[in-house]
C-alpha positions as CSV (number, residue, x, y, z in Angstrom):
1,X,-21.2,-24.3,-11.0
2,X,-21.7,-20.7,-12.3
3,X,-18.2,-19.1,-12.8
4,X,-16.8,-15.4,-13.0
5,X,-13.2,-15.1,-15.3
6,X,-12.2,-11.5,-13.7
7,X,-9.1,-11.1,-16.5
8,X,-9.4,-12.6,-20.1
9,X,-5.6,-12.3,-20.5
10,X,-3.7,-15.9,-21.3
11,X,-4.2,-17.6,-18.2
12,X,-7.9,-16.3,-17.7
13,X,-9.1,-17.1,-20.9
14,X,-7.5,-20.6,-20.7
15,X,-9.4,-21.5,-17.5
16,X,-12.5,-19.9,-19.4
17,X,-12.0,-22.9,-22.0
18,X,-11.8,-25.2,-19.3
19,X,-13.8,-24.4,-17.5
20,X,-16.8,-24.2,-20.4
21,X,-15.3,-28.1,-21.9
22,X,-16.1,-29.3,-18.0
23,X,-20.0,-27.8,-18.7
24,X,-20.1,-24.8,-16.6
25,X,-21.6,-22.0,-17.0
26,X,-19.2,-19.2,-17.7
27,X,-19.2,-15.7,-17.6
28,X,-16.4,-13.2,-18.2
29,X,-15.8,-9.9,-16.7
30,X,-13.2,-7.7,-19.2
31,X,-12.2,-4.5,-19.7
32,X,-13.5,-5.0,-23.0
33,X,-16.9,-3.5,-22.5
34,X,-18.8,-5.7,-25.8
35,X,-21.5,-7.6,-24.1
36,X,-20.3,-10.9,-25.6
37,X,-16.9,-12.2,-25.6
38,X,-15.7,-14.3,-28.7
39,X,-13.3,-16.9,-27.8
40,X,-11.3,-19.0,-30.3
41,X,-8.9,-21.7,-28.4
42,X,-6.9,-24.6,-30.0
43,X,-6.7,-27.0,-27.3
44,X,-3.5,-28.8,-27.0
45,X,-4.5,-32.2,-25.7
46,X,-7.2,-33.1,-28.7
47,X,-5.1,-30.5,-31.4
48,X,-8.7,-28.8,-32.2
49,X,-10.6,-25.6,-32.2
50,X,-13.1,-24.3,-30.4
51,X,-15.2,-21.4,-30.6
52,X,-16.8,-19.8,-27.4
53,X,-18.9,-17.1,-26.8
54,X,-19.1,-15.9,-23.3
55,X,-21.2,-13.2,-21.8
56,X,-19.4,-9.8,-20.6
57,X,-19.7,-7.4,-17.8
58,X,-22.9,-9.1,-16.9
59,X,-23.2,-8.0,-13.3
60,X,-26.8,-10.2,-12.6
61,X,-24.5,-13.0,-13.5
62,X,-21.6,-12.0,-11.9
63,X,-23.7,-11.9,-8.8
64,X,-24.9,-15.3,-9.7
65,X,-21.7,-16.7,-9.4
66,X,-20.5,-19.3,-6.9
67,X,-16.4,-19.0,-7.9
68,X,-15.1,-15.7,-9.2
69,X,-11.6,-16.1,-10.5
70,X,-9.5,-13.3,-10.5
71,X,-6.7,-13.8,-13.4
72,X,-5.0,-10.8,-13.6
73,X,-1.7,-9.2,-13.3
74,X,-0.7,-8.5,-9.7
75,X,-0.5,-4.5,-10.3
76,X,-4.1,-4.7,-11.5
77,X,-5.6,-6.8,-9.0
78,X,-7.1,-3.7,-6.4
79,X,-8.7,-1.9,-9.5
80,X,-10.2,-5.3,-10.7
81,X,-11.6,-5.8,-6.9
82,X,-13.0,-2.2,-6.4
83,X,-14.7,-2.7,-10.4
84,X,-16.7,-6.0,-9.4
85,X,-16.6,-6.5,-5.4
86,X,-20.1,-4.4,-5.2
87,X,-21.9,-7.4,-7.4
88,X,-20.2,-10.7,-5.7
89,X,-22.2,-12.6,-3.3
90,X,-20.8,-13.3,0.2
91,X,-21.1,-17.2,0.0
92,X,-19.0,-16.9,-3.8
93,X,-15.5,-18.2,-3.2
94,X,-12.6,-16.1,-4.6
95,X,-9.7,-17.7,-6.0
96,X,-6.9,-15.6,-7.5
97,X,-4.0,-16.9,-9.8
98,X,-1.3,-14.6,-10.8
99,X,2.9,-14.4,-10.8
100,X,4.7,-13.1,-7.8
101,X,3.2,-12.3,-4.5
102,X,2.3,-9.8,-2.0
103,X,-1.7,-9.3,-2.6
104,X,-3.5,-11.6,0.1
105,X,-4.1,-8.8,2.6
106,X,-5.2,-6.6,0.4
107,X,-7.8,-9.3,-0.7
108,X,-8.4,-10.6,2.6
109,X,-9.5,-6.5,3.5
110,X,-11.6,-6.5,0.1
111,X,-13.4,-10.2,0.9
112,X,-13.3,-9.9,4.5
113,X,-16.4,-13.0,5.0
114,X,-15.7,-14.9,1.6
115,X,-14.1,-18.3,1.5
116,X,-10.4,-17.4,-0.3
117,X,-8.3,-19.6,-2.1
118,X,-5.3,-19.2,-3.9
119,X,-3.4,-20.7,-7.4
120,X,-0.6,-21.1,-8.6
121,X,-0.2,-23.2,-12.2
122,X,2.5,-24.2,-14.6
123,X,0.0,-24.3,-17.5
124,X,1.3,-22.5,-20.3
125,X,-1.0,-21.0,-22.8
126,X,-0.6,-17.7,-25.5
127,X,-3.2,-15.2,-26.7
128,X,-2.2,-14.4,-30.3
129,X,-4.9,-11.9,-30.1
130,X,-7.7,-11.0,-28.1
131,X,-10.4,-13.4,-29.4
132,X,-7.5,-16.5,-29.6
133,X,-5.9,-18.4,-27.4
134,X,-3.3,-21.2,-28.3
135,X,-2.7,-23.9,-25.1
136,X,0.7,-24.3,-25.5
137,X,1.7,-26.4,-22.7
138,X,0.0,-28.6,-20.2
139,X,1.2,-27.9,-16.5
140,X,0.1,-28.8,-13.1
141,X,-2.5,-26.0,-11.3
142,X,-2.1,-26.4,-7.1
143,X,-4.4,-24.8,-4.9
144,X,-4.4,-23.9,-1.1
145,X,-6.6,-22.0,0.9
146,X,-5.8,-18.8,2.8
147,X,-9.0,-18.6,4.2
148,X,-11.0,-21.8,6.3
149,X,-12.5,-23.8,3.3
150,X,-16.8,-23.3,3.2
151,X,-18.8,-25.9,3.6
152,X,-19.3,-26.7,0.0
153,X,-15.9,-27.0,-0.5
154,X,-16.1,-30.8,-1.7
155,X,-18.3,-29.4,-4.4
156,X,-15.5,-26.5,-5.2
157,X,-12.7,-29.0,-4.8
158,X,-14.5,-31.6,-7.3
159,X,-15.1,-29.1,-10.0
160,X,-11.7,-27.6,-10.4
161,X,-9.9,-31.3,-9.9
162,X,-12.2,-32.2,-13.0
163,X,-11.9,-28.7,-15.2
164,X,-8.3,-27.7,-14.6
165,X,-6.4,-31.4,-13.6
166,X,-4.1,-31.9,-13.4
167,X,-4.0,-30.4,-10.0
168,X,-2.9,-30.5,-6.5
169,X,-3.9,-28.8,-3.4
170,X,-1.7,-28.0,-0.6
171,X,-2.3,-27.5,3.0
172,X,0.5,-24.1,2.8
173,X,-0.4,-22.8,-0.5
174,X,2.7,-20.5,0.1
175,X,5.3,-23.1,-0.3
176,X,4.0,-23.2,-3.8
177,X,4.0,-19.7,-4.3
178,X,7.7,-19.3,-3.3
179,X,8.6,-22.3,-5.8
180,X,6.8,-20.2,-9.1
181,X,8.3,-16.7,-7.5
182,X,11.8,-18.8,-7.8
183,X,11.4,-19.6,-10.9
184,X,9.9,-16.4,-12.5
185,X,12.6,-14.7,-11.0
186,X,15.2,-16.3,-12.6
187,X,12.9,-17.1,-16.2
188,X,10.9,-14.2,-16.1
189,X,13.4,-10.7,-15.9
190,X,16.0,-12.9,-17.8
191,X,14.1,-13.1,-20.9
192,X,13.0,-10.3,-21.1
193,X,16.4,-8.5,-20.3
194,X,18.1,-10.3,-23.0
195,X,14.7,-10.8,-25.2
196,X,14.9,-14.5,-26.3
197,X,13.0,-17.2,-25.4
198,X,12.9,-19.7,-22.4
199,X,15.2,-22.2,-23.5
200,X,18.2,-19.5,-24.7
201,X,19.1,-19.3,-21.4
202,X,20.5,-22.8,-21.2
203,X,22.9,-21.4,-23.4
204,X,26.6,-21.1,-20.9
205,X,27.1,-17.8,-20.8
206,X,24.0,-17.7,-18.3
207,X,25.4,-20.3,-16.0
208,X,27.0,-18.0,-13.5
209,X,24.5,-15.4,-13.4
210,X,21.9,-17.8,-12.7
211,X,23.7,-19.6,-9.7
212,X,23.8,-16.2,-8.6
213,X,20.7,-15.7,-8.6
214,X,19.5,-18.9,-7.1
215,X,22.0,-18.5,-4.1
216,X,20.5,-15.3,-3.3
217,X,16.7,-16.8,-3.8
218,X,16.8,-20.2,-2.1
219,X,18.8,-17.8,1.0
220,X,15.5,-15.8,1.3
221,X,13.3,-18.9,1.0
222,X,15.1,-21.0,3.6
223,X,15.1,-17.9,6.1
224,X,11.2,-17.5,5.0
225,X,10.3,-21.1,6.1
226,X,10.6,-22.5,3.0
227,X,13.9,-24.0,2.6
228,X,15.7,-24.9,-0.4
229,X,19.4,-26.0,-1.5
230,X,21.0,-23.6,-4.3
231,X,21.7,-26.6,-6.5
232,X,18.2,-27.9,-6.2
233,X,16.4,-24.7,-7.3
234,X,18.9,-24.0,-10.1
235,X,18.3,-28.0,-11.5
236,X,13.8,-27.5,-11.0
237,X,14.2,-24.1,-13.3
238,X,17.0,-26.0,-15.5
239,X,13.9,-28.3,-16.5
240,X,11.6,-25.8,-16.7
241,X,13.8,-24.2,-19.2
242,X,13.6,-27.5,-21.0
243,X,10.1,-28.0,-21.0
244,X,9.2,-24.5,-22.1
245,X,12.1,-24.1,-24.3
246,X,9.9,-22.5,-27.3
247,X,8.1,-20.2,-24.9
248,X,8.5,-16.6,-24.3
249,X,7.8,-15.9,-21.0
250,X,5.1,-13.7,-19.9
251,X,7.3,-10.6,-19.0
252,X,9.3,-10.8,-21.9
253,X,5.8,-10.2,-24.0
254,X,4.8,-7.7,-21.4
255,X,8.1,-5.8,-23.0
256,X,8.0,-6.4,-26.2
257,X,4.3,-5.2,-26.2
258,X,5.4,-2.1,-24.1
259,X,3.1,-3.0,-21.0
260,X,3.7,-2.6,-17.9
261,X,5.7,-6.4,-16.0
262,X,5.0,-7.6,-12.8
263,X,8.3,-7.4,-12.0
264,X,7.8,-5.9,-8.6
265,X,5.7,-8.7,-7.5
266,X,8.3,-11.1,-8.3
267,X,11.5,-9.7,-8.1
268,X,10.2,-7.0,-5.9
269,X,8.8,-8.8,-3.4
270,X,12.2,-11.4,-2.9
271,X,14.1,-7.8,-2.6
272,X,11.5,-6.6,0.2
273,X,11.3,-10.0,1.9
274,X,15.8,-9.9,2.0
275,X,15.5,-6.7,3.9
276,X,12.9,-7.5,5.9
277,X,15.3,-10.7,6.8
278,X,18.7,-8.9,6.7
279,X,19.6,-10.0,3.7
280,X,21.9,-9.2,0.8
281,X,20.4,-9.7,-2.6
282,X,21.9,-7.7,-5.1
283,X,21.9,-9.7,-8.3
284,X,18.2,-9.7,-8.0
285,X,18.7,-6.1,-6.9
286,X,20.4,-5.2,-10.0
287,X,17.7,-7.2,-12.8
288,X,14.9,-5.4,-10.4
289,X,16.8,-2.1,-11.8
290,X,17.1,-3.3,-15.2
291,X,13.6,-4.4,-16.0
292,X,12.0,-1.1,-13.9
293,X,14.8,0.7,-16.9
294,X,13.4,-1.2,-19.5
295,X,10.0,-0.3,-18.9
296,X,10.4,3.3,-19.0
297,X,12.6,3.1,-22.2
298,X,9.5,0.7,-23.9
């Protein structure tokens, strides 16, 4: 299956891998404007290296393509649409994979007859620059569609199963979206806040702050649909902490590099969903203010 990367950040450049070990063709579209893109990955499950070299900006191949993946930040996903949605074929599926939430209508207006699917994925991977790639932590990928499914979608199901697995796909890919926004919102603007790394905030002195935080979060996801006990979600991000002790999370490196967070895809959108609901969040009101404060002072 001939395959467009749209974002050759962490995430993008780690399906890229994948996607090119599974034998598919693979093209990347960067803001990078070589015409080749050198990738070096260390893959985590067989602890060796590969070297990649995948085409760039190609928009004959870009047109070519049967799945274009859009792996970019949520705040850059119109400007990556309006670059490339003049080269994409009709019958290509889009699939888009990035934190927080809030973007399907404006991709649903962009892709108005293309087959749409959504990911959300607890792979874990670094760029140490922008040529390599480290996988750092194997996590599941789950899928849903937003749109009805085309008729090759048994071929598109089959491919991703084998490229990315472990996977899962979900008849409301929401309910999986509201899970990661849960977690981000708690992992994500913590870390970064108080720069240290995932697993610093099992430390005690972030107990309190992170019930908080959950009350307020699992009272916005219950009155959404999606409902959720306080002491559950605090024990799913507990092990997440665990599991990704060693990480830094992706805001926390969006700070420390002095870019720009998605912070009000994540936190921003749980404070928009509250009011919409009538409800009171303002822990998650107050790290929303923090992190927009750090961002101007980086």
């Amino acid at each position: 299956m001939n395959i467009t990367l749209v974002g050759a950040g962490a995430i993008g450049s780690l399906f890229a891998h994948l996607f090119a070990t599974a034998k598919h063709p693979v093209h990347i579209w960067s803001r990078d404007q070589s015409i080749d893109r050198a990738l070096n990955t260390l893959s985590l499950q067989s602890s060796s290296t590969h070297h990649w070299c995948f085409p760039n900006r190609r928009p004959d191949l870009l047109t070519e393509s049967q799945l274009v993946v859009y792996c970019v930040k949520a705040f850059q996903l119109e400007q990556a649409i309006k670059d490339t949605k003049a080269y994409i074929s009709p019958e290509a599926t889009i699939m888009v994979c990035h934190n927080g939430m809030g973007t399907q209508p404006l991709v649903q207006q962009h892709f108005p007859t293309n087959a749409i699917l959504y990911a959300s994925t607890t792979q874990a991977a670094l760029l140490i620059d922008k040529n390599t790639m480290t996988h750092t932590g194997i996590g599941t990928t789950t899928f849903g569609w937003i749109t009805p499914p085309p008729i090759y979608a048994h071929v598109l199901i089959q491919t991703l199963n084998n490229a990315l697995a472990p996977t899962l796909w979900l008849d409301d890919i929401h309910e999986a979206l509201w899970k990661k926004l849960a977690i981000n919102c708690i992992i994500n603007p913590l870390t970064a806040l108080h720069n240290c790394q995932n697993g610093d905030l099992l430390q005690s002195h972030y107990s309190s702050i992170i019930h908080q935080l959950c009350a307020e979060i699992a009272e916005v996801m219950t009155a959404s649909g999606y409902p959720i006990q306080t002491a559950a979600l605090e024990n799913q991000i507990k092990n997440i902490m665990i599991a990704t002790a060693n990480n830094y999370s992706s805001m926390h490196q969006d700070i420390t590099h002095h870019r720009s967070t998605e912070i009000a895809f994540i936190t921003g959108y749980l404070c928009q969903q509250a009011k919409q609901l009538n409800l009171l969040v303002p822990q998650n009101e107050h790290l929303l203010t923090q992190i927009h404060q750090l961002e101007m002072n980086s």
